[in-house]
C-alpha positions in Angstrom: 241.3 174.4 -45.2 244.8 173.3 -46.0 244.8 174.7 -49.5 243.0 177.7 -48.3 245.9 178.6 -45.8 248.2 177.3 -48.3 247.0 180.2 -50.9 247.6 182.7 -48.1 250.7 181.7 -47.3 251.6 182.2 -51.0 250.0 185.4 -51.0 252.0 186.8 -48.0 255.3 185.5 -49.2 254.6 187.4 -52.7 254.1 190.7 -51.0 257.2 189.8 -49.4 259.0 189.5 -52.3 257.3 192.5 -54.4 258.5 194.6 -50.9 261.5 193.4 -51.5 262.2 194.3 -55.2 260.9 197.6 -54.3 263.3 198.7 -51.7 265.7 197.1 -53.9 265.3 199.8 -56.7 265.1 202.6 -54.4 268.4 201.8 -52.8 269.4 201.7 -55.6 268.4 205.2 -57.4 269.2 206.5 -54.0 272.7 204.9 -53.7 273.7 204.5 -57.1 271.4 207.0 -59.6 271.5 209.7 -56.9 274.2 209.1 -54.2 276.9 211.8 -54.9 274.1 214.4 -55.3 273.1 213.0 -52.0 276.2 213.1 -50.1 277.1 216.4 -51.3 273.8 217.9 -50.1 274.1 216.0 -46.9 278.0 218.0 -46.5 276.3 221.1 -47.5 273.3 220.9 -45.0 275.6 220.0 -42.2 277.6 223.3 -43.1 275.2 226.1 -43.5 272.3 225.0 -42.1 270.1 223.3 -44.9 270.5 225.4 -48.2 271.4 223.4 -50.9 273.9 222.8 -53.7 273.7 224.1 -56.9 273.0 221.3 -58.9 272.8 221.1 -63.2 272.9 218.4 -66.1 276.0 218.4 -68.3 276.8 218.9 -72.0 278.4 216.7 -74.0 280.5 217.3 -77.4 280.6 214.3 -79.3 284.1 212.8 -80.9 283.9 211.2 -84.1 284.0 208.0 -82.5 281.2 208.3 -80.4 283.0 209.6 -77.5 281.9 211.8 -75.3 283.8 214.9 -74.0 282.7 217.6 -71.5 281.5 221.3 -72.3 279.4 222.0 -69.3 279.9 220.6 -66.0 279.7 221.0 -62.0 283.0 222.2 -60.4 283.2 221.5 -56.8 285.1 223.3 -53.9 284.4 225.9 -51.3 283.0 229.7 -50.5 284.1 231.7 -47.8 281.1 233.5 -45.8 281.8 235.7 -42.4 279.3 236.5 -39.5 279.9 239.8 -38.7 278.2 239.1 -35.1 281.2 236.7 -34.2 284.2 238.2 -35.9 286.2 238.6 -33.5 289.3 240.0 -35.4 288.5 241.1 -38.8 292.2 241.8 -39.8 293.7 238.8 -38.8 290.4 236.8 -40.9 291.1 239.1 -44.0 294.6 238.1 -44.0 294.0 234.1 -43.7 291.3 234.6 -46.2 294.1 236.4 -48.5 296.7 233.9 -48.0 294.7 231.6 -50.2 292.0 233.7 -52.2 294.2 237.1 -52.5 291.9 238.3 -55.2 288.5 237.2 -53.7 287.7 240.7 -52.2 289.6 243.9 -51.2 290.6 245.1 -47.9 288.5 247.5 -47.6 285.3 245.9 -49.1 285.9 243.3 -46.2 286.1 245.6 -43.5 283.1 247.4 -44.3 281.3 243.9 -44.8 282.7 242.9 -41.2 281.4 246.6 -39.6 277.7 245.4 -41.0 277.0 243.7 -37.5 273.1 243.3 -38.4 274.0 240.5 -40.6 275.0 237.0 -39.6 276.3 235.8 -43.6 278.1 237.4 -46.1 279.6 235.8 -48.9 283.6 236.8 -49.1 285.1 234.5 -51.3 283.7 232.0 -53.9 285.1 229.0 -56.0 288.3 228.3 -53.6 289.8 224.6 -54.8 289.0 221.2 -52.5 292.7 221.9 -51.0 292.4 225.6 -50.4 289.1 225.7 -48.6 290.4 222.6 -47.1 293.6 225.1 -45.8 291.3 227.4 -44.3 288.6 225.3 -43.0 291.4 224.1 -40.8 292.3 227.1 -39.2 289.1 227.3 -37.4 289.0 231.2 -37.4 285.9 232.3 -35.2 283.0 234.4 -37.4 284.5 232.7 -40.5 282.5 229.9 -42.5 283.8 227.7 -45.3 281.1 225.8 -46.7 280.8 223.5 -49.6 279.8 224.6 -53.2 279.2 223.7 -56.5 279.2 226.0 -59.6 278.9 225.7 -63.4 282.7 224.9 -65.4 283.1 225.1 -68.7 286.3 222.4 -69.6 286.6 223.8 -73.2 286.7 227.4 -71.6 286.0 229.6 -75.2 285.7 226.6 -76.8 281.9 226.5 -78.6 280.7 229.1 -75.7 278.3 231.0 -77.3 276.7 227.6 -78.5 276.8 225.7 -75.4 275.6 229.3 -73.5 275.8 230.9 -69.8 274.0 230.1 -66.8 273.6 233.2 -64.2 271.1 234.4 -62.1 267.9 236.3 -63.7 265.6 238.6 -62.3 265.3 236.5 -59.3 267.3 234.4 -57.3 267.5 230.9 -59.5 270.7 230.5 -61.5 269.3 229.0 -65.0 270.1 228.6 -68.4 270.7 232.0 -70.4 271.8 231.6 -73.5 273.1 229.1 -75.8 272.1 225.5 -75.4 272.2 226.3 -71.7 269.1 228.1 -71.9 267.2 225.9 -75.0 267.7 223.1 -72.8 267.3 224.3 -69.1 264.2 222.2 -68.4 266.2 219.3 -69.1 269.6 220.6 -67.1 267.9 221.7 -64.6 267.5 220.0 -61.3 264.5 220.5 -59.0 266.6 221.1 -55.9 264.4 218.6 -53.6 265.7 219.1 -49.8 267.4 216.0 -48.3 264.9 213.5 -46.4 266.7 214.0 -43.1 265.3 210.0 -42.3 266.8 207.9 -44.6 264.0 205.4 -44.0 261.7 207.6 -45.1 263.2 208.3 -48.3 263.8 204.9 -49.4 259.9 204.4 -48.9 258.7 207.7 -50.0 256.9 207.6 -53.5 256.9 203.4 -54.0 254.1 203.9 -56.1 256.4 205.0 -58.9 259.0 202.0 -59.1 261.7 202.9 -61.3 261.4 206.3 -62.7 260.8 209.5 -61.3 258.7 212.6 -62.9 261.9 214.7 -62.5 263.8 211.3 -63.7 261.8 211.3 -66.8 262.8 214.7 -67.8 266.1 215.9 -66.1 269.4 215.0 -67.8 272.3 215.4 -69.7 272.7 217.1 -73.3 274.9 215.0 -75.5 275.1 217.7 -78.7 276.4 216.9 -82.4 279.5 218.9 -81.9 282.9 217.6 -82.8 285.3 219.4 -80.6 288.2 218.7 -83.2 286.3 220.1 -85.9 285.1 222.5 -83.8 288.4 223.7 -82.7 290.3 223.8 -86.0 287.2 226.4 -87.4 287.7 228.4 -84.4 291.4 228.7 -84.8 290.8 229.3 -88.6 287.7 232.0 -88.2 290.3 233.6 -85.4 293.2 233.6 -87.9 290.9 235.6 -90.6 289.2 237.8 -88.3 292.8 238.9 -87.1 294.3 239.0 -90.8 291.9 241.6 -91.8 290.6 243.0 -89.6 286.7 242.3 -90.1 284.2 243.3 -87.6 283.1 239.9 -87.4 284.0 236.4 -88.8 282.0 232.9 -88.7 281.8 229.6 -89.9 279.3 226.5 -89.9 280.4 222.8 -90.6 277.0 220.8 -91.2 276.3 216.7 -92.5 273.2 218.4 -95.6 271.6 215.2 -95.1 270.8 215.2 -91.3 271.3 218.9 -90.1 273.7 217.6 -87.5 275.9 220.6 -87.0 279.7 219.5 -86.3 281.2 223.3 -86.0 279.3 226.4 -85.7 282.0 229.2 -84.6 281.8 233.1 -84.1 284.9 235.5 -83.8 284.9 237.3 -81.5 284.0 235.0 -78.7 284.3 235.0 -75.0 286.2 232.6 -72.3 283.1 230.9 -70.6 284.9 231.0 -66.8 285.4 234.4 -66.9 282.9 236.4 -67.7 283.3 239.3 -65.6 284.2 242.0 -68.3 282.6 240.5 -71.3 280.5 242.6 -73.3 277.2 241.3 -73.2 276.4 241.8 -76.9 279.0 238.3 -77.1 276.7 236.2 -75.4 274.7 235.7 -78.3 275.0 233.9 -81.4 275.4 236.0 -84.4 275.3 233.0 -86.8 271.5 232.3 -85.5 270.5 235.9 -84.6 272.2 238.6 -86.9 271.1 238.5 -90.6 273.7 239.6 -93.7 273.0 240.1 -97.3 275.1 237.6 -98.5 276.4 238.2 -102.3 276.7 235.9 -105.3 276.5 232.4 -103.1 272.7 233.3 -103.5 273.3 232.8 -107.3 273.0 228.1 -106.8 270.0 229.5 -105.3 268.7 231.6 -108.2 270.2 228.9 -111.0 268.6 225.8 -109.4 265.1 227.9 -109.4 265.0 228.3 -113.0 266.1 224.6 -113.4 263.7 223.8 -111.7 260.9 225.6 -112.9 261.8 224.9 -116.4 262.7 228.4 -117.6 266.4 227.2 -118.3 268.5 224.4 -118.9 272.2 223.9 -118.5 272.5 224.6 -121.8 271.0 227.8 -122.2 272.4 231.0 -123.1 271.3 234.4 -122.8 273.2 237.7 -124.1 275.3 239.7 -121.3 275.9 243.3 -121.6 277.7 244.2 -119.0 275.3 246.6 -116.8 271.5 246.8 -117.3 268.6 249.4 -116.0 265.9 248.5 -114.5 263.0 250.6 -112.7 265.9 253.7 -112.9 268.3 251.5 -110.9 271.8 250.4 -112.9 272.7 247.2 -112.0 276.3 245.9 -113.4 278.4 242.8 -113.4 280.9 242.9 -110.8 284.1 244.2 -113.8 281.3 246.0 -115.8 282.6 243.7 -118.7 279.7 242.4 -121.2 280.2 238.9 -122.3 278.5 238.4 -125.3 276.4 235.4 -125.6 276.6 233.3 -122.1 275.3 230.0 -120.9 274.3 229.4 -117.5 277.7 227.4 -116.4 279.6 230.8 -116.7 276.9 232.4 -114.9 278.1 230.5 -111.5 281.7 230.1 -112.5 282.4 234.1 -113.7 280.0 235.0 -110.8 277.5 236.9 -113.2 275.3 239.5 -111.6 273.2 240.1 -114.9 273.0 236.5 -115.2 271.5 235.6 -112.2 269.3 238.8 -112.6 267.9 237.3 -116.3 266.7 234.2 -114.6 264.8 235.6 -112.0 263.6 237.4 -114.7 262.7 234.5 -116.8 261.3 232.9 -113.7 259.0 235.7 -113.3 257.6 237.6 -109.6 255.4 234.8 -108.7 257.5 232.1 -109.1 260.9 233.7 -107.8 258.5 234.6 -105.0 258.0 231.2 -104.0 261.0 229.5 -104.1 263.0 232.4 -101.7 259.9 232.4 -99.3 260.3 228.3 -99.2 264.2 228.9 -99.2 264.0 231.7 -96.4 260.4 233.1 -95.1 260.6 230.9 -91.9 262.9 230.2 -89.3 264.8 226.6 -89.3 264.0 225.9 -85.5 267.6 225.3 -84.8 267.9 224.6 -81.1 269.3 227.8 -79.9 267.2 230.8 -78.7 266.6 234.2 -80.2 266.9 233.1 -84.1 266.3 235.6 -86.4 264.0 236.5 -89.1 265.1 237.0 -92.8 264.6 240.5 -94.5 262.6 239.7 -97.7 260.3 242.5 -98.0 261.7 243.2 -101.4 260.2 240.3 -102.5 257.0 241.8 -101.7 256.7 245.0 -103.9 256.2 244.9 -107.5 259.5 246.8 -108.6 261.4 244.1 -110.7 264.5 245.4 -109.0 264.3 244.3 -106.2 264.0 240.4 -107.6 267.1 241.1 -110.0 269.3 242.6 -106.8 268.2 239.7 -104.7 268.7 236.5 -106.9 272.4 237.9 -106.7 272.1 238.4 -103.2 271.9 241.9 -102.3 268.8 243.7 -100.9 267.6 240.5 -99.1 269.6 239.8 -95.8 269.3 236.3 -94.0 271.0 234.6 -91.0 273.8 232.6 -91.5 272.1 229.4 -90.3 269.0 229.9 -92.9 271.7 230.2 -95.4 273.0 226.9 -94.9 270.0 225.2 -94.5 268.8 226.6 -98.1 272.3 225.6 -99.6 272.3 222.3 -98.2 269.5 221.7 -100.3 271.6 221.9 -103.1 273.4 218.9 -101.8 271.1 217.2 -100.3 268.9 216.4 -103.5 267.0 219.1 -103.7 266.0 218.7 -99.7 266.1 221.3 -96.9 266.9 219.9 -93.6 266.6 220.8 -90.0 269.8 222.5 -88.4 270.5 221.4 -85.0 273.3 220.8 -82.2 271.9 218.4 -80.0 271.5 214.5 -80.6 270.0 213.4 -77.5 269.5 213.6 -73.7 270.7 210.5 -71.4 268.3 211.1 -68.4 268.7 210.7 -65.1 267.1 207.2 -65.2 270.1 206.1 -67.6 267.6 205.9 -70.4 269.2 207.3 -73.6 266.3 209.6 -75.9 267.5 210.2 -79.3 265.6 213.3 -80.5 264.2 213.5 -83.4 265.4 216.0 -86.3 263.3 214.3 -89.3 261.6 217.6 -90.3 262.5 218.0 -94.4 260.9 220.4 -96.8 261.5 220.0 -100.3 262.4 222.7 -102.8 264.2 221.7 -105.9 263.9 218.5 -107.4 267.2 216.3 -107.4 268.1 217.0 -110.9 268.2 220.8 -111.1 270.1 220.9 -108.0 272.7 218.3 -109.5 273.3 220.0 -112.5 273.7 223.2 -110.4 276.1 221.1 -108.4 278.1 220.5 -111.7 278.3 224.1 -112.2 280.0 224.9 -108.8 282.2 222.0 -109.1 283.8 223.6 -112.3 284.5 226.8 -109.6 286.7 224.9 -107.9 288.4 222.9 -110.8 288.5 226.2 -113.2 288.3 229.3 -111.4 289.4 229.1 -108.4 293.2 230.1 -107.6 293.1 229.5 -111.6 292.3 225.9 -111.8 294.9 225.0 -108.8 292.5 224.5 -106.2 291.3 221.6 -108.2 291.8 217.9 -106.1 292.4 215.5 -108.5 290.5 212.9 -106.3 287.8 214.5 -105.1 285.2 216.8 -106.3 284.6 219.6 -104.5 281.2 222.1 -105.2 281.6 226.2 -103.9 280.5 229.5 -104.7 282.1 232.9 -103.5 280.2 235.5 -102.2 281.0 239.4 -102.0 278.4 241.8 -101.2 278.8 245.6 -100.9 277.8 246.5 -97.0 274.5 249.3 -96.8 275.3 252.6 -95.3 273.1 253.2 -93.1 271.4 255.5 -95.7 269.7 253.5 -98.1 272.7 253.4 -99.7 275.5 250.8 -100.5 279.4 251.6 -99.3 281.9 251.4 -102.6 284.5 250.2 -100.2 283.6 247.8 -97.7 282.2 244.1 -98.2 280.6 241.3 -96.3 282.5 238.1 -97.5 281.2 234.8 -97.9 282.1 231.6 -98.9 280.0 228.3 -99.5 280.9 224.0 -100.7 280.3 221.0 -100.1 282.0 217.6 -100.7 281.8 214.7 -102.5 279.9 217.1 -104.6 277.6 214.7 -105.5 277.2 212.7 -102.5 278.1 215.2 -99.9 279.2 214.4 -96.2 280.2 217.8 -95.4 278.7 221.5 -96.3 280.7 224.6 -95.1 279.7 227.9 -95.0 282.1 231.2 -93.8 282.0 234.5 -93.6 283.5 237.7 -92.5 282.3 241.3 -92.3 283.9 244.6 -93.0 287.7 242.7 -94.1 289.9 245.7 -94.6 291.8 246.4 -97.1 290.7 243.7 -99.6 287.7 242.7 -102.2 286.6 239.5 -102.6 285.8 236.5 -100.8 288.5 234.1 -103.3 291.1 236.0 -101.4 289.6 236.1 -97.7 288.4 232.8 -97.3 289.4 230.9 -100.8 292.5 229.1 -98.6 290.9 228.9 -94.9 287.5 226.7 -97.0 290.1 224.7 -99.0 292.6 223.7 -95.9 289.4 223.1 -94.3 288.0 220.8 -96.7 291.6 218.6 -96.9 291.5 218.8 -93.2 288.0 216.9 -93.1 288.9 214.5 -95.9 292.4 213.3 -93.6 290.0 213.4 -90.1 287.0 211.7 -91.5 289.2 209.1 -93.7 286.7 210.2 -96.9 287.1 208.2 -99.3 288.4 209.7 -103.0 285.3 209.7 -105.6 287.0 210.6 -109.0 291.0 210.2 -110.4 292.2 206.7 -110.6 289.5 205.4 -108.8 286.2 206.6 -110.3 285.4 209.3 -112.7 283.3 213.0 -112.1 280.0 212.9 -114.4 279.9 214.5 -117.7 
């Protein structure tokens, strides 16, 4: 009997203790995980009688040093609402409200809000600061409410806004994510708005049977993305300066690690100031470098070159015979001077920028073949994590006229978005590899659980020798042709290609006088960190890409060698290969 009332005794005290540990961990996700959301939803339902606080996971830009810096955030302060029932002087309210919101609503607009005496809340005056609402809280003007709010801030203002996104209301009455990463990730930022257990008793014991982590716990939380706001800021301020100087249409730029995908820039000009978004035209919202697609020009031709290495038509040290401008199916195709070169090997193809030379190897490579490798290179999307990615044009690549594989290994009559064009170059420095783009690293949930996402997805396309030696080719750009040799840093090689391409009409046609620019490299050039990619459409007044964008990719690339601390890879230390 004594060891059987012993036993229970045991047994009793162990329920104790496992009731113990479990009110333990509720206080404390409720006090610790949860307690400002709690307290501010508590202030809120005391105010306006039970509707809650807007409520939303943050995004993160990540410093090089692991730190983490806002892009996305709650702001907190006050609204103004009036009940026209209990307004008992609408000019004296208008002018408190004034004194510290003057631009919140007009005279009149209030007035004819306070003659609407069927309603009992209208909304007057949103976002007023902690010390404002604070102000006029204080005054204790009868029909007037100032309640507590929350809305979405954006630190960096136009700082990577049409990457991180918008949140706004839709169709309904739910503010959500939009656009950007705002909208790929709103299941994650989002935040199921739960009412407030008025008994706090009855929240601490409400759900035991999950212990430590919520459903919503398990999948709300915060976006920590692969964005470098220095890097970041000096390509804005860069893209800005060229869109400016010329006068393009547009202007963009991508800064991406070709062996993860992890995007540290990715910049459009013109942008938009994510606080104020009042009188932006809706066409910024997106992002052009995911959803708009371009015919890019000659930094197609790596593409072309590496294709016929690969597929053995070529070698680096063949030659074929250029004549200047050929005919083929009735359409004249030319070098970009119209100057024949005699007997050519591929090298000079890349480095003079050769139109009939990338047009012989897709030749030699044949329909099929040349087929293959641009579908690989291009016929899907790359599943970056931003909505509404566009599809390449490739159709050309479809017919049988030989034309249209001559016009596209040179990189006209195929158009592509600028993020599949990175993704297919990178593959030149990534051994022959394609990887997947993306701007997000991981989500720190609710729970305080870190989830590293996983970005492994790589398709092969060229095999790591043919897109070496077509690496070698485009270092010889940069350390012969470009700015005549000057652009050359004796300590570090550095691959690139130019791109001009004459903008369609509308017509079928091709303007004589207007260009898209583009401008690719990577560096070390043969064990890359970095691969950058810019562009800018309609530049007046000027060419080609070497004089656009030539000096914005090469203070770029000294600018990322002093941040990163790369370390030199030829000169005194080691030497180039042969």
């Amino acid at each position: 009997m004594r060891a059987q009332f012993r036993s229970r005794i045991r047994l009793i005290l162990s329920l104790i203790v496992c009731a113990a540990v479990v009110i333990l961990v509720r206080l404390y996700f409720i006090q610790i995980v949860h307690g400002e959301e709690y307290a501010q939803k508590a202030d809120r339902q005391f105010s306006s009688g039970g509707s809650g606080l807007f409520d939303r996971g943050s995004i993160y830009l990540t410093r090089k040093d692991s730190t983490l810096i806002s892009a996305a955030t709650l702001a907190t302060g006050f609204l103004v609402a009036i009940n026209p029932q209990t307004l008992t002087d609408p000019e004296a309210a208008y002018a408190a409200i004034a004194a510290v919101a003057p631009s919140a609503i007009s005279h009149d607009a209030f007035l004819a809000a306070a003659a609407k005496k069927s309603r009992v809340y209208i909304e007057v005056a949103r976002h007023l600061s902690d010390e404002k609402g604070k102000e006029l809280s204080g005054r204790a003007i009868p029909g007037v409410q100032v309640l507590r709010e929350r809305w979405r801030y954006y630190p960096g203002a136009s700082l990577a806004a049409q990457s991180i996104g918008t949140v706004s209301y839709g169709s309904g009455d739910t503010l959500a994510g939009r656009t950007g990463l705002e909208a790929s990730y709103d299941s994650q930022l989002s935040r199921s708005g739960d009412a407030l257990y008025k008994n706090f008793f009855a929240e601490l014991f409400s759900n035991v049977g999950n212990l430590l982590v919520s459903a919503k716990d398990a999948r709300e939380g915060d976006i920590v993305t692969t964005i470098e706001p220095e890097v970041q800021t000096r390509l804005e301020n860069d893209i800005a300066k060229v869109n400016a100087r010329y006068s393009s249409r547009e202007s963009g730029g991508i800064i991406m690690d070709p062996a993860t995908g992890e995007i540290l820039a990715l910049v459009t000009y013109p942008t938009y100031d994510a606080n104020n978004r009042q009188t932006v035209d809706p066409v910024l919202l997106g992002n052009p470098l995911v959803e708009h697609v371009h015919e890019f020009g000659s930094i197609m031709k790596p593409l072309t070159m590496t294709a016929g290495l690969d597929a053995g038509v070529i070698t680096p040290e063949t030659t074929y015979t250029d004549t200047g401008c050929i005919t083929v199916n009735t359409a004249k195709i030319c070098n970009w001077d119209l100057k024949a070169r005699g007997v050519i090997p591929m090298k000079q193809i890349i480095v003079q920028s050769l139109n009939l030379g990338a047009a012989w190897i897709a030749t030699e490579l044949g329909q099929e073949k040349f087929r293959t490798y641009f579908t690989t290179l291009f016929g899907t999307k790359t599943g970056i994590d931003l909505p509404s990615e566009g599809r390449s044009l490739i159709g050309n690549l479809s017919k049988p006229q030989q034309i249209g594989y001559d016009t596209a290994a040179y990189g006209q009559g195929i158009a592509i978005t600028p993020v599949q064009m990175i993704r297919a170059l990178g593959a030149l420095a990534n051994g022959g590899v394609m990887v997947q783009p993306h701007l997000v690293s991981a989500i720190r949930l609710k729970s305080g659980i870190e989830r590293t996402l996983d970005w492994n997805q790589k398709t092969p396309v060229f095999s790591a020798s043919a897109a070496r030696a077509t690496a070698e080719m485009m270092t010889a750009v940069v350390d012969e042709k470009l700015e005549n040799g000057k652009a050359k840093i004796p300590t570090m090689s550095v691959a690139a290609k130019t791109g001009t391409a004459q903008l369609t009409d509308g017509r079928g046609g091709y303007h004589s006088d207007r260009y898209f620019h583009s401008f690719v490299g990577f560096f070390p050039a043969y064990n890359p960190r970095f691969i950058i990619l810019l562009y800018t459409n309609d530049p007046q007044n000027v060419t080609y890409a070497s004089d656009t964008l030539g000096t914005t990719f090469l203070d770029l690339v000294h600018f990322l060698i002093d941040y990163y601390a790369v370390p030199p890879d030829r000169g005194f230390a080691t030497t180039t290969p042969a």
